[in-house]
BAVOKE-462002 format. One record per residue: residue in three letters; x, y, z of N, C-alpha, C in turn. Coordinates in Angstrom, 1 decimal, padded with zeros to 4 digits. Example, Ala and Ser with C-alpha at 12.3 -4.5 7.8 and 13.67 -1.06 7.14 Angstrom:
@r->ALA, nc1->013.2, nc2->-005.7, nc3->007.8, cac1->012.3, cac2->-004.5, cac3->007.8, cc1->013.2, cc2->-003.3, cc3->007.8;
@r->SER, nc1->012.8, nc2->-002.2, nc3->007.1, cac1->013.7, cac2->-001.1, cac3->007.1, cc1->012.9, cc2->000.0, cc3->007.9;
***
This chain:
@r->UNK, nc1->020.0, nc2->-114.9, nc3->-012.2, cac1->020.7, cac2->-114.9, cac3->-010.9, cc1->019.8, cc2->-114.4, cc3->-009.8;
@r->UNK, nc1->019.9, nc2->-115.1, nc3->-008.4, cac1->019.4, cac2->-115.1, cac3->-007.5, cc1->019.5, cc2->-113.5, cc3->-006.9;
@r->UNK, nc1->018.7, nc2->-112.3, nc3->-006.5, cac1->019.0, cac2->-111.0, cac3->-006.4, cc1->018.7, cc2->-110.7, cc3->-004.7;
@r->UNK, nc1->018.1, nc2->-111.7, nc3->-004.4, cac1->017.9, cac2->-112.1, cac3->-003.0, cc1->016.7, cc2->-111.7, cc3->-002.4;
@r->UNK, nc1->016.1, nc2->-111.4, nc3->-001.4, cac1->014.8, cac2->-111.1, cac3->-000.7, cc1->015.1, cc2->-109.7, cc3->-000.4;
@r->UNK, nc1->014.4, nc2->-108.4, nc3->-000.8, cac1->014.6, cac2->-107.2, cac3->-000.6, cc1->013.6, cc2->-106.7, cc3->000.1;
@r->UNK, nc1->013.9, nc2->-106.2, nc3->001.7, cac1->012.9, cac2->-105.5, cac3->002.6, cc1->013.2, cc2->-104.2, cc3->002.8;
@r->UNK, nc1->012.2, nc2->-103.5, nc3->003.1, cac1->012.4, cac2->-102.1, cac3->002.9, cc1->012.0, cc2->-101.9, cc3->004.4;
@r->UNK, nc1->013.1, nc2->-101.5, nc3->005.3, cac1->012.6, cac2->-101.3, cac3->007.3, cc1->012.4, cc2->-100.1, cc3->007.0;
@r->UNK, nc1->011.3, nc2->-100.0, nc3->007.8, cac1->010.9, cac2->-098.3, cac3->008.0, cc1->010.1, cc2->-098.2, cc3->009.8;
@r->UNK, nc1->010.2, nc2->-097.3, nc3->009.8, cac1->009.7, cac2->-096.8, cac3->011.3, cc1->009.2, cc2->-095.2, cc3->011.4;
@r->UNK, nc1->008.4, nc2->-095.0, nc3->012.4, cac1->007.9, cac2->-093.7, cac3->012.7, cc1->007.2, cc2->-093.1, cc3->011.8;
@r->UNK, nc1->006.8, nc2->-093.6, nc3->010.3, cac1->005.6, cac2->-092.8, cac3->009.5, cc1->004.9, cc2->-091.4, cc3->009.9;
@r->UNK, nc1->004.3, nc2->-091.6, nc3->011.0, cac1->003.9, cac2->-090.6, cac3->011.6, cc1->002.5, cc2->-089.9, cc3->010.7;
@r->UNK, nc1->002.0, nc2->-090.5, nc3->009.7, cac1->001.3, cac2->-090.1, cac3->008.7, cc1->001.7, cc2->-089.6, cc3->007.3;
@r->UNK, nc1->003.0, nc2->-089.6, nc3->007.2, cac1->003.8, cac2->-089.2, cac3->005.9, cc1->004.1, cc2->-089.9, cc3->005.3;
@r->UNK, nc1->003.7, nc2->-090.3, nc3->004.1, cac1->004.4, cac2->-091.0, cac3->002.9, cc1->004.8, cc2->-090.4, cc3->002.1;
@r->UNK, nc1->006.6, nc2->-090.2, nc3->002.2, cac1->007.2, cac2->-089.3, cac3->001.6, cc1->007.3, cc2->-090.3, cc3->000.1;
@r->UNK, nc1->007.3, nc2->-089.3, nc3->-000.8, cac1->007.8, cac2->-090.4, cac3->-002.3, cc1->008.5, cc2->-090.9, cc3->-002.8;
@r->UNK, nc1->010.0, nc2->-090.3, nc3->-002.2, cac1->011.3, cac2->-091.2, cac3->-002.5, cc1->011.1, cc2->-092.1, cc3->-001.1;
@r->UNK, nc1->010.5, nc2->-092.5, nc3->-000.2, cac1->010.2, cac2->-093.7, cac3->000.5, cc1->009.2, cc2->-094.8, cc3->-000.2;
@r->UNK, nc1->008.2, nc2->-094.6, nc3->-000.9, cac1->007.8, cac2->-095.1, cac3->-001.6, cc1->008.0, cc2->-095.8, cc3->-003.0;
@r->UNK, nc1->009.1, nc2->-094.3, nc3->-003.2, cac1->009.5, cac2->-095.3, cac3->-004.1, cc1->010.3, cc2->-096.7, cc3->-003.9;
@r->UNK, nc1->011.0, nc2->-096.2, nc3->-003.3, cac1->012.4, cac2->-097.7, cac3->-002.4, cc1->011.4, cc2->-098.7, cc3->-002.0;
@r->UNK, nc1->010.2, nc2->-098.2, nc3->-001.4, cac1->009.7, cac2->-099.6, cac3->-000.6, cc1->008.7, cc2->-100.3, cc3->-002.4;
@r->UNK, nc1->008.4, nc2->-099.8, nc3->-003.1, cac1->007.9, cac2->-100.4, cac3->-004.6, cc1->009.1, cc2->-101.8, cc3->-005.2;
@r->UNK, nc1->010.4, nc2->-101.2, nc3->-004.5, cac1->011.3, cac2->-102.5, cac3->-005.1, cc1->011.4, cc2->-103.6, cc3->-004.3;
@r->UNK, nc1->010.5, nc2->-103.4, nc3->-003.4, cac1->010.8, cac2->-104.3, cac3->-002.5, cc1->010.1, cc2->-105.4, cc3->-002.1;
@r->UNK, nc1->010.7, nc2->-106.7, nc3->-001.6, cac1->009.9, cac2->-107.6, cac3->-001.5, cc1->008.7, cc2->-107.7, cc3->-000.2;
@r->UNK, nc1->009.5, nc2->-107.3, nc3->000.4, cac1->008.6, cac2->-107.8, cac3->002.1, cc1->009.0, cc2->-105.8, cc3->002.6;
@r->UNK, nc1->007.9, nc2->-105.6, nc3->003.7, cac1->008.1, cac2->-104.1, cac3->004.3, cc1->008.1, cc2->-104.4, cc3->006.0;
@r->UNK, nc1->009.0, nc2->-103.6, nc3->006.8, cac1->009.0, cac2->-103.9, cac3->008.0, cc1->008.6, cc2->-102.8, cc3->008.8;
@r->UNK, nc1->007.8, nc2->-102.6, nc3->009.5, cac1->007.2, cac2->-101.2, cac3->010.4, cc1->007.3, cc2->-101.0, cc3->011.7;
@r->UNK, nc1->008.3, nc2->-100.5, nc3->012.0, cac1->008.8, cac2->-100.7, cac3->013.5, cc1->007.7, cc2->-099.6, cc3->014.1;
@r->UNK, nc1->006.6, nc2->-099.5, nc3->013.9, cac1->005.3, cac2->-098.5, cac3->014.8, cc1->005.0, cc2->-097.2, cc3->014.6;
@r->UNK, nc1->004.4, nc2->-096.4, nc3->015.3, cac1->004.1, cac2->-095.1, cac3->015.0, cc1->003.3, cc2->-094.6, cc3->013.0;
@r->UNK, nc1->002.7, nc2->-095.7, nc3->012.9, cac1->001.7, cac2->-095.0, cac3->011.7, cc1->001.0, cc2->-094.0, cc3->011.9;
@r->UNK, nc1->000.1, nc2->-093.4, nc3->013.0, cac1->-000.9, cac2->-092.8, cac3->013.5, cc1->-001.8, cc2->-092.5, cc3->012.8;
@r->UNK, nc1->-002.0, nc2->-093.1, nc3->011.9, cac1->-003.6, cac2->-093.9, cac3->011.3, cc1->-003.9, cc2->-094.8, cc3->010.0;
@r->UNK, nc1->-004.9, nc2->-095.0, nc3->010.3, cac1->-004.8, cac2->-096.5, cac3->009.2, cc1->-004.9, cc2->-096.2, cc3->008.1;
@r->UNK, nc1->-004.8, nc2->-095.3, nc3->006.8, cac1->-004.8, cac2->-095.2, cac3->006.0, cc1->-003.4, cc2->-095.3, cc3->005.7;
@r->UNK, nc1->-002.4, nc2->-094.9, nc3->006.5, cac1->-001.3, cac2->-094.7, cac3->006.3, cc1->-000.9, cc2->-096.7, cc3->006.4;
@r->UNK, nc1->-001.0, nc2->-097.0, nc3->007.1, cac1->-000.9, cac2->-098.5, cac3->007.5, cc1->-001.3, cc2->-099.6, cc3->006.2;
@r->UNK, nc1->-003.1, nc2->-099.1, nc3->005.5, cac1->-003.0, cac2->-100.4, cac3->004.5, cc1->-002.3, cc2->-099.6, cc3->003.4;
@r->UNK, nc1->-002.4, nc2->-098.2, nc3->003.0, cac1->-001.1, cac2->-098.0, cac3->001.7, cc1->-000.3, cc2->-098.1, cc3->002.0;
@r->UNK, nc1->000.6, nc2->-098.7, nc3->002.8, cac1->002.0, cac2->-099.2, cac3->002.7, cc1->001.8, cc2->-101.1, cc3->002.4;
@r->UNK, nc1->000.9, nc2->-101.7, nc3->003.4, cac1->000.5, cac2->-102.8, cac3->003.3, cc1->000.2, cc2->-103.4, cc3->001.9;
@r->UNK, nc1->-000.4, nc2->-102.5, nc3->000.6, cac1->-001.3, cac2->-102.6, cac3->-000.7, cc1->000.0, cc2->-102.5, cc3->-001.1;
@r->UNK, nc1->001.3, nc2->-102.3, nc3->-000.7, cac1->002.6, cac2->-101.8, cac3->-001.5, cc1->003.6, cc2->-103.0, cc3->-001.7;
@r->UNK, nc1->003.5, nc2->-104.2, nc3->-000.8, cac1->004.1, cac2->-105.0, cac3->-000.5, cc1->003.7, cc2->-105.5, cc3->000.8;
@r->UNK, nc1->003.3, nc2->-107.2, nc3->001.3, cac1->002.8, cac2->-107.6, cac3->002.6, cc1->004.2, cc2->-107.1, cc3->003.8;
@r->UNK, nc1->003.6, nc2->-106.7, nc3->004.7, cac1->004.0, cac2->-106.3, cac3->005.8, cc1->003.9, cc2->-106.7, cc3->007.1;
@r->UNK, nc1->005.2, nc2->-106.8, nc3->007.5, cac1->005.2, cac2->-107.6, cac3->009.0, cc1->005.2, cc2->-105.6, cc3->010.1;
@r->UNK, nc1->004.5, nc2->-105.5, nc3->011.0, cac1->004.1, cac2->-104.0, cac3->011.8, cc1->003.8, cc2->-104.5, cc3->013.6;
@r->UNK, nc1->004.1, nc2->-103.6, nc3->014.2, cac1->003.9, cac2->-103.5, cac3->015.6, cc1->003.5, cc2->-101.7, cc3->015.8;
@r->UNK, nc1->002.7, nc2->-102.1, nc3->016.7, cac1->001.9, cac2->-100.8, cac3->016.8, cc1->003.3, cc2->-099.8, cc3->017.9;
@r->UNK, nc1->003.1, nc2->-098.5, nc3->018.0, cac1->003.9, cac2->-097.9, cac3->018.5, cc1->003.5, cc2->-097.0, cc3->019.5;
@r->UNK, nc1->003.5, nc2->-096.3, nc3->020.2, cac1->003.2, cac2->-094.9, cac3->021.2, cc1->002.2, cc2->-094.8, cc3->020.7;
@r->UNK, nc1->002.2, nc2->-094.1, nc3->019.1, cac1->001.4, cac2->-092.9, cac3->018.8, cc1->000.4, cc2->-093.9, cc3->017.8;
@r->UNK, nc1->000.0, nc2->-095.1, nc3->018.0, cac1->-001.5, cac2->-095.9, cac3->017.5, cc1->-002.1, cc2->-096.5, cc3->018.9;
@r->UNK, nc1->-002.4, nc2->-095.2, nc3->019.1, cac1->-003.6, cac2->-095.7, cac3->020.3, cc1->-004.8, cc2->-095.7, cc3->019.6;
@r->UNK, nc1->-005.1, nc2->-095.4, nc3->018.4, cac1->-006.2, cac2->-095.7, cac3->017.6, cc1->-006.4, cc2->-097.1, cc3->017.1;
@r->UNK, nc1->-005.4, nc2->-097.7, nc3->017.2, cac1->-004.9, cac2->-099.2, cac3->016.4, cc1->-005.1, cc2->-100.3, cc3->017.4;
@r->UNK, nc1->-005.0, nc2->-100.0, nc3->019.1, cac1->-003.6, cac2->-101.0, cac3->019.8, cc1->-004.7, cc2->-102.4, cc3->020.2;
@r->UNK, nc1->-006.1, nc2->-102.2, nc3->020.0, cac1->-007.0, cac2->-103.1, cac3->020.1, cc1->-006.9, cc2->-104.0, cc3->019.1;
@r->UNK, nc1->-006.3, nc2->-105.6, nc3->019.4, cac1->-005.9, cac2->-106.8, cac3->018.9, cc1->-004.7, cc2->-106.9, cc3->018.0;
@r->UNK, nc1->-004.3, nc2->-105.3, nc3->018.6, cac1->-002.5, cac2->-105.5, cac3->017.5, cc1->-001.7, cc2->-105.7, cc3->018.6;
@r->UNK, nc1->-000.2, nc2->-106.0, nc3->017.6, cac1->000.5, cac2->-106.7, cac3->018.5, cc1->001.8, cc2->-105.6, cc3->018.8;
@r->UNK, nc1->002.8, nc2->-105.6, nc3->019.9, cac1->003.3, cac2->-104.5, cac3->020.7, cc1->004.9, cc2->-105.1, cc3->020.0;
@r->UNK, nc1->004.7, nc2->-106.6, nc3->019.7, cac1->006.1, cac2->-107.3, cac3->019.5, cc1->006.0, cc2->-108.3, cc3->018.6;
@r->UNK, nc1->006.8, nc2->-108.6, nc3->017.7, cac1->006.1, cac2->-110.3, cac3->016.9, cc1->007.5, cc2->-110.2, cc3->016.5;
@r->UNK, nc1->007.3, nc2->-111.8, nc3->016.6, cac1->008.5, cac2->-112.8, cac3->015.8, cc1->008.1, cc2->-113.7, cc3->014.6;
@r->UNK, nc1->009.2, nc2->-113.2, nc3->013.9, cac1->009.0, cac2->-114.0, cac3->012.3, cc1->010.4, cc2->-114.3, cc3->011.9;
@r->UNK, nc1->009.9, nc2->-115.0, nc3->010.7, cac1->011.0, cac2->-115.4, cac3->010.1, cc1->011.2, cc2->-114.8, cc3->008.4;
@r->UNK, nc1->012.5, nc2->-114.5, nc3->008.0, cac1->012.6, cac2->-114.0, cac3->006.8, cc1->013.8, cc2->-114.6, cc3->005.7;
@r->UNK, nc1->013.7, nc2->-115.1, nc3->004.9, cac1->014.9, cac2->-115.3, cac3->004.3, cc1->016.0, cc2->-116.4, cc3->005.1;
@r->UNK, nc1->015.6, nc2->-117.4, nc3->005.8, cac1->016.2, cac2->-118.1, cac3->007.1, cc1->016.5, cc2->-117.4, cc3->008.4;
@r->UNK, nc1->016.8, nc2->-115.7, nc3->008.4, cac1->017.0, cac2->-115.2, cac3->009.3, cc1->015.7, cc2->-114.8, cc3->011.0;
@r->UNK, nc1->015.8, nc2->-114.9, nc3->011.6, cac1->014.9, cac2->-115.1, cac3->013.3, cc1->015.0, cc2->-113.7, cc3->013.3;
@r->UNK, nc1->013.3, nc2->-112.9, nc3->013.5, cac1->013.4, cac2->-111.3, cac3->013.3, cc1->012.9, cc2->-110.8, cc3->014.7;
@r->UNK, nc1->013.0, nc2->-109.9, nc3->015.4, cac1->012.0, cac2->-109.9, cac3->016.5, cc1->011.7, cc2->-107.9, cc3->016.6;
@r->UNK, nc1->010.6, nc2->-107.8, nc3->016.3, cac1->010.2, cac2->-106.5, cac3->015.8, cc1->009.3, cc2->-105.7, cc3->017.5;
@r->UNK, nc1->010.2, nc2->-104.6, nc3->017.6, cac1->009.4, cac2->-103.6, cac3->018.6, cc1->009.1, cc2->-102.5, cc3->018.1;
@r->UNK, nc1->008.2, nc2->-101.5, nc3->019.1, cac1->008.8, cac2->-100.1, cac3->018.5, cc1->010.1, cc2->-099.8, cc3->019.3;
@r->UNK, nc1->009.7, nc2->-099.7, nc3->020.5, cac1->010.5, cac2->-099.1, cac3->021.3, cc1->011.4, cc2->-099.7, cc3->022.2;
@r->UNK, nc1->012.8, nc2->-099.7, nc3->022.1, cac1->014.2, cac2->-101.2, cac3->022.4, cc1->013.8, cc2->-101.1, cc3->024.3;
@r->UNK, nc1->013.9, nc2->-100.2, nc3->024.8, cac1->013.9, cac2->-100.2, cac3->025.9, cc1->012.5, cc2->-100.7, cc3->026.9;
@r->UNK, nc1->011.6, nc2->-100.8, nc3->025.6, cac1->010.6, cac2->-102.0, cac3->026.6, cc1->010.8, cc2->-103.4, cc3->026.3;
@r->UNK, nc1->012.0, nc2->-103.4, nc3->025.8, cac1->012.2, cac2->-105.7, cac3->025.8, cc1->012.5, cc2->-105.6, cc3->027.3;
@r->UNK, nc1->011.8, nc2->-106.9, nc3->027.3, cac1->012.5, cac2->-107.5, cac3->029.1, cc1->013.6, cc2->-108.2, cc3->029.0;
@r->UNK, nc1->013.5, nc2->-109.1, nc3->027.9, cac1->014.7, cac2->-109.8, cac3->027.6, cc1->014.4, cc2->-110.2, cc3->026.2;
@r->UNK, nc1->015.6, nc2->-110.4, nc3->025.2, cac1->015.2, cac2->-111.1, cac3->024.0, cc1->015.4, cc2->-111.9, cc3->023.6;
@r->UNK, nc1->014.7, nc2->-113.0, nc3->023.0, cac1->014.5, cac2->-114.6, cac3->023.2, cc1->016.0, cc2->-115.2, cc3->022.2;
@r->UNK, nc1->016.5, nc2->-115.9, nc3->022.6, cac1->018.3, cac2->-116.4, cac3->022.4, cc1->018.1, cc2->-116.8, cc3->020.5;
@r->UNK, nc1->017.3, nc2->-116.9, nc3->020.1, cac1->017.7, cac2->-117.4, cac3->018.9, cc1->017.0, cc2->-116.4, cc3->017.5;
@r->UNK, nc1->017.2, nc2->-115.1, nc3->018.4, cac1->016.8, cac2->-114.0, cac3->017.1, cc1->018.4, cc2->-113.5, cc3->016.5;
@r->UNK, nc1->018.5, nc2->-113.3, nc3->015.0, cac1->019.4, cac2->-113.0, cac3->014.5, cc1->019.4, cc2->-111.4, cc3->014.2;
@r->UNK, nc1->018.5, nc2->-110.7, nc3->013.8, cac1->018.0, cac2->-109.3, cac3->014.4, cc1->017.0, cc2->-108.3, cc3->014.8;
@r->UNK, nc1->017.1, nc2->-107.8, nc3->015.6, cac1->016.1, cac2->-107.2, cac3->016.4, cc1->015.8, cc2->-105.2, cc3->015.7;
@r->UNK, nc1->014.5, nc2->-105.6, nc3->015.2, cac1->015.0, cac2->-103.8, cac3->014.5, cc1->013.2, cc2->-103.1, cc3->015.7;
@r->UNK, nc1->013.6, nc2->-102.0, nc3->016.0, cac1->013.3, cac2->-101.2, cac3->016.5, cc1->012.8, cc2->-099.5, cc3->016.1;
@r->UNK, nc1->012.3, nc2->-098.7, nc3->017.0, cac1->012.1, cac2->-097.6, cac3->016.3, cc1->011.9, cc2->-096.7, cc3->017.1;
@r->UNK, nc1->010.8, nc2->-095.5, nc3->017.3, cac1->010.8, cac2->-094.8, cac3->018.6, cc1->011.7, cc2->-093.8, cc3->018.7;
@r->UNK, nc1->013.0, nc2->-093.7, nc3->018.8, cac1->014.1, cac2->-092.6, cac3->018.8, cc1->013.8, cc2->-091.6, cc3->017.8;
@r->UNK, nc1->013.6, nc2->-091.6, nc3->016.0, cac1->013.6, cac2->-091.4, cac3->015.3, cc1->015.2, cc2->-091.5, cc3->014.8;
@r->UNK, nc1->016.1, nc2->-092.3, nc3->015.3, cac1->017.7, cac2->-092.3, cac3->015.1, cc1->018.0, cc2->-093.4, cc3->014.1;
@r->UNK, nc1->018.5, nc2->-093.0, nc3->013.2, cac1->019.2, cac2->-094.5, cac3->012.8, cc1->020.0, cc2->-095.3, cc3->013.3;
@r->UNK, nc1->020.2, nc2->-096.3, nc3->013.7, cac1->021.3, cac2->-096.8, cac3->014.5, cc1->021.6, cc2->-098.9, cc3->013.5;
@r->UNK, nc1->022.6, nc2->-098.6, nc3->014.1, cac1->022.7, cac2->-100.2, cac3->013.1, cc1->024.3, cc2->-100.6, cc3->014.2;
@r->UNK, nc1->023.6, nc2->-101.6, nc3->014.7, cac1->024.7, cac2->-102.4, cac3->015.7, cc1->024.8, cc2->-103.6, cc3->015.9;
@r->UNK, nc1->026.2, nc2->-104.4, nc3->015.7, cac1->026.0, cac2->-106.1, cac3->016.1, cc1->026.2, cc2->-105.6, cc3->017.8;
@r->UNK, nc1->025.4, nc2->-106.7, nc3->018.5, cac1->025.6, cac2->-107.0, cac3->020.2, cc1->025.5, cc2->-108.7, cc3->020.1;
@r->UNK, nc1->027.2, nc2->-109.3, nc3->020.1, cac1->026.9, cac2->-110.7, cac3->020.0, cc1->026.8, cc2->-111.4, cc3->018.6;
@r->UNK, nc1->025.8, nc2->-111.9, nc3->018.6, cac1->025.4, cac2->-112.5, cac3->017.1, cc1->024.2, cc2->-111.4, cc3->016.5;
@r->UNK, nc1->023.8, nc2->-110.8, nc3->017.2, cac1->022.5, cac2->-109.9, cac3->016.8, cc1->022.7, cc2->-108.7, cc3->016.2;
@r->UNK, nc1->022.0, nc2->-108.5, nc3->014.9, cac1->021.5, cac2->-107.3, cac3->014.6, cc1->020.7, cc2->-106.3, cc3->015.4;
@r->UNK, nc1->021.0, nc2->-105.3, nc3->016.0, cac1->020.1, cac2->-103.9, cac3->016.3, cc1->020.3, cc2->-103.0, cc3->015.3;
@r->UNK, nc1->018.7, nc2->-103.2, nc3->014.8, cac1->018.6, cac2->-101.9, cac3->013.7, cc1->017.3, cc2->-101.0, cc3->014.1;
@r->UNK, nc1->017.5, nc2->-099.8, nc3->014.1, cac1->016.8, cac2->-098.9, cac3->013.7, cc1->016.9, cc2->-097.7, cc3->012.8;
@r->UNK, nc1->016.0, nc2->-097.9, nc3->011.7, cac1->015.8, cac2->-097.7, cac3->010.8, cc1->015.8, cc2->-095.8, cc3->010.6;
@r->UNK, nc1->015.6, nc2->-095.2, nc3->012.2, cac1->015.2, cac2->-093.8, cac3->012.1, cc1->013.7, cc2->-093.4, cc3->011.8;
@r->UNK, nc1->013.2, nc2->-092.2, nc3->011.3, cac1->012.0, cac2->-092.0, cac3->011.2, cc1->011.9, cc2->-091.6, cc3->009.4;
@r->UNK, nc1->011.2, nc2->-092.3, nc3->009.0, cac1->010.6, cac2->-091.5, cac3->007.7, cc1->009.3, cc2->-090.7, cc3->007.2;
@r->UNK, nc1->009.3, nc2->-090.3, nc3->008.4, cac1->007.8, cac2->-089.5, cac3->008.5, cc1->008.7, cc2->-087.7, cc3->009.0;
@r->UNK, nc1->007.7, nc2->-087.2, nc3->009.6, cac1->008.1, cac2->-085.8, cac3->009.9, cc1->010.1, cc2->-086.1, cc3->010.3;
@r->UNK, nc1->010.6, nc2->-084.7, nc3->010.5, cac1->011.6, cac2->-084.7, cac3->010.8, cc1->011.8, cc2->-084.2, cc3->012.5;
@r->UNK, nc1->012.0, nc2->-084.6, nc3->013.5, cac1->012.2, cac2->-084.4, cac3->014.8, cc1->013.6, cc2->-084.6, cc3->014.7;
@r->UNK, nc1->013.6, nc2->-083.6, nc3->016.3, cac1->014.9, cac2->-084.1, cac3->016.8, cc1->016.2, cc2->-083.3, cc3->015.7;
@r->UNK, nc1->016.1, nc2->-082.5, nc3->014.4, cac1->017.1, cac2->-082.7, cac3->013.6, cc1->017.7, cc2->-083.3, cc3->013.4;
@r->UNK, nc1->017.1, nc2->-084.7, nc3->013.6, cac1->017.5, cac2->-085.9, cac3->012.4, cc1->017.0, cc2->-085.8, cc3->011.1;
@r->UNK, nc1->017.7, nc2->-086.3, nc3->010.4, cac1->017.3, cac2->-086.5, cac3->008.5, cc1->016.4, cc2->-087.4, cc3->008.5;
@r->UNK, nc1->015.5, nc2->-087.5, nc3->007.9, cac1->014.5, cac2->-088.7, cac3->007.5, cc1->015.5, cc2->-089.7, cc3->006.6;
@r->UNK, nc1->015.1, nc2->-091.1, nc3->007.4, cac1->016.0, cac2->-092.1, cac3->007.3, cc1->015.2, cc2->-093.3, cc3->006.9;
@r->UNK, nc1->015.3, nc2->-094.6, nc3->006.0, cac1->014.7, cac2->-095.9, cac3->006.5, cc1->015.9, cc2->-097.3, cc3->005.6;
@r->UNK, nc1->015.5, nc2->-098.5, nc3->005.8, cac1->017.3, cac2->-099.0, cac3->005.4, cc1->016.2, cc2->-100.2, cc3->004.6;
@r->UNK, nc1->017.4, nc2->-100.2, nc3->003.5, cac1->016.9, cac2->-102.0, cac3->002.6, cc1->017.5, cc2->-102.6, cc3->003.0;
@r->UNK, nc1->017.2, nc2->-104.1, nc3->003.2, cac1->018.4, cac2->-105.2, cac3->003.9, cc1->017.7, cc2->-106.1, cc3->002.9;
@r->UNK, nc1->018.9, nc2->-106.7, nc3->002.2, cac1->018.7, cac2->-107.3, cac3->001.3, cc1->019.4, cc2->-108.8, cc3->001.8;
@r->UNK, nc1->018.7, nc2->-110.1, nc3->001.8, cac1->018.8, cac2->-111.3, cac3->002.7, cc1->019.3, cc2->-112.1, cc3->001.4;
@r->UNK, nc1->020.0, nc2->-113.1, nc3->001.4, cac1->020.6, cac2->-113.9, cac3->000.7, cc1->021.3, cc2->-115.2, cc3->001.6;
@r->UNK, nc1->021.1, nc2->-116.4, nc3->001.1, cac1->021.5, cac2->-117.0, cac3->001.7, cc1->021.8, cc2->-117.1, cc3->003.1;
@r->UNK, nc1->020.6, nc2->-116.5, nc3->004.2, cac1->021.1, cac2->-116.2, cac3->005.2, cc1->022.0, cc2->-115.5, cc3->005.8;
@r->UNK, nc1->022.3, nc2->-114.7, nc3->004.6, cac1->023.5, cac2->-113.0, cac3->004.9, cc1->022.7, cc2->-112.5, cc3->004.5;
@r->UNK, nc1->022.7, nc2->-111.2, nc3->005.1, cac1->022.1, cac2->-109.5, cac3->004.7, cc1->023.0, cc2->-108.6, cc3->004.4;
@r->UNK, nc1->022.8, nc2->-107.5, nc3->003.6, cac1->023.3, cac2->-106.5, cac3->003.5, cc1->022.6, cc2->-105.6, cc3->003.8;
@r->UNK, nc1->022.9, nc2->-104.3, nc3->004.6, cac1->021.9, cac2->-103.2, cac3->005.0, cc1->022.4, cc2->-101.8, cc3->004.1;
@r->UNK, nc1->021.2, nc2->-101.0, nc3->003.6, cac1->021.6, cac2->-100.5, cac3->003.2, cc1->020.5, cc2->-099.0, cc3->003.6;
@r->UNK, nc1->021.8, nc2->-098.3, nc3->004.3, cac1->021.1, cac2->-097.0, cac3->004.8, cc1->020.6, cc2->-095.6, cc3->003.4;
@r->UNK, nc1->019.4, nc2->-095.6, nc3->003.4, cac1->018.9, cac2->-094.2, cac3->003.0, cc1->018.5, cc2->-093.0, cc3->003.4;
@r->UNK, nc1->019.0, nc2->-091.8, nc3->003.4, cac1->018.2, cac2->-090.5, cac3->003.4, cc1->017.8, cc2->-090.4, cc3->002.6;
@r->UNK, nc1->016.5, nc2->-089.9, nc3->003.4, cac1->015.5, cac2->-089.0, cac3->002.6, cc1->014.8, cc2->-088.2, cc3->002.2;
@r->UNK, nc1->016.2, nc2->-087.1, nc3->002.8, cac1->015.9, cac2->-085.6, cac3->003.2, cc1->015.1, cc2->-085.1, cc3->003.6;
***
C-alpha cells in the first residue's frame, strides 16, 4: 500500500539538531528548510539525512552568496513556494498550492483561498516562549495531511 511522500518542514535550526527532530526527519522522504541554519554544518547534516529543498534566512549571512531568498518546486503534484520570512513576498504567484514560511519561530497552519500557509515554528533554540515545533505533511494523491510536532 501506497504510504504516500513524507516531508519533514522545519525552520529556524539556529544551529540545533535536536534528536527527536532528527529523528522524525530520518522517516522521511523529502526535508523542507524555511531558513535560519546559521551554519553549514548544520545545513549538509540535515541535507546527508534526506535531499532538501532550503532558502537562506536573516541569520545566513554566511551562506547568502548564490543562495536563494525564495524557490518554487514541485512535490507530490502539489506547487510549493518556500520563504523565510512571509512578510517579504510582494505578491505570490496564482498557481502555488502552499506557501510554508518561517522567521516568527510560531507555528501557524492556515488555508487563505486555495492556499496552504505553513509555518512550521522553530526547531532550534526556544525564543519567544514558544515550544520547539516542526510538521510532517504527508502528500498523497495530491492531498496532504499535516501533522504538527512538539519538541519540547
Amino acid at each position: 500500500m501506497d504510504k504516500g511522500l513524507r516531508v519533514g518542514v522545519i525552520s529556524d535550526t539556529h544551529g540545533l539538531l535536536r534528536p527527536r527532530m532528527l529523528e522524525v526527519l530520518k522517516g522521511c522522504d523529502k526535508i523542507i528548510h524555511a531558513g535560519d541554519f546559521d551554519n553549514q554544518e548544520t545545513a549538509e547534516r540535515l541535507d546527508a539525512i534526506a535531499p532538501m529543498y532550503m532558502v537562506c534566512g536573516n541569520n545566513d549571512w554566511w551562506w547568502r552568496q548564490g543562495r536563494l531568498e525564495t524557490l518554487r518546486f514541485e512535490l507530490g503534484g502539489l506547487r510549493f513556494f518556500l520563504i523565510h520570512n512571509r512578510l517579504r513576498i510582494q505578491s505570490l504567484p496564482e498557481d502555488i498550492d502552499v506557501a510554508i514560511y518561517g522567521h516568527t519561530h510560531r507555528y501557524e497552519e492556515e488555508r487563505v483561498g486555495k492556499v496552504l500557509w505553513l509555518n512550521p515554528g522553530s526547531c532550534g533554540y526556544g525564543r519567544f516562549g514558544l515550544p520547539a515545533s516542526m510538521a510532517v505533511m504527508t502528500i498523497r494523491d495530491r492531498k496532504y495531511k499535516i501533522e504538527k510536532i512538539l519538541l519540547g
